[in-house]
Steps between C-alpha positions, in 0.01 A plus 500: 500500500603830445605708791746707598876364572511673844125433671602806727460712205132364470250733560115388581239595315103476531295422192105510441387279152224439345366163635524325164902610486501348895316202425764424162792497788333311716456261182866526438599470838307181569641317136916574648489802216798792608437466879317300772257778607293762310719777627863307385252505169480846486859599603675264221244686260533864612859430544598367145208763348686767663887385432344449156366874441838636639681272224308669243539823565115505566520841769698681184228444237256794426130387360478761186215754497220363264491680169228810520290527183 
């Protein structure tokens, strides 16, 4: 799983989802899928989502203005 090398570096964080999203990790939590528990779920997710975006250069991109006719 996906976590930081130090876990005193970790920081906690509280999340509200919708209950479908919840009930998914629960799903993937109870078939072994990327943690043991809905919230190691959710932190492998957010985690490699997040590592992912910063990869990418996602914070630098700019969505263009739509064209005015």
């Amino acid at each position: 799983m996906a976590r930081p090398e130090n876990r005193s570096d970790a920081r906690a964080l509280n999340l509200t989802l919708p209950r479908e999203a919840f009930d998914y990790l629960v799903l993937l939590a109870t078939l072994g899928k990327l943690g043991r528990t809905e919230n190691e779920v959710a932190t492998h997710i957010l985690v490699r989502e997040v590592y992912g975006m910063f990869e990418r250069g996602f914070h630098e991109q700019r969505i263009p203005a739509a064209d005015q006719e």
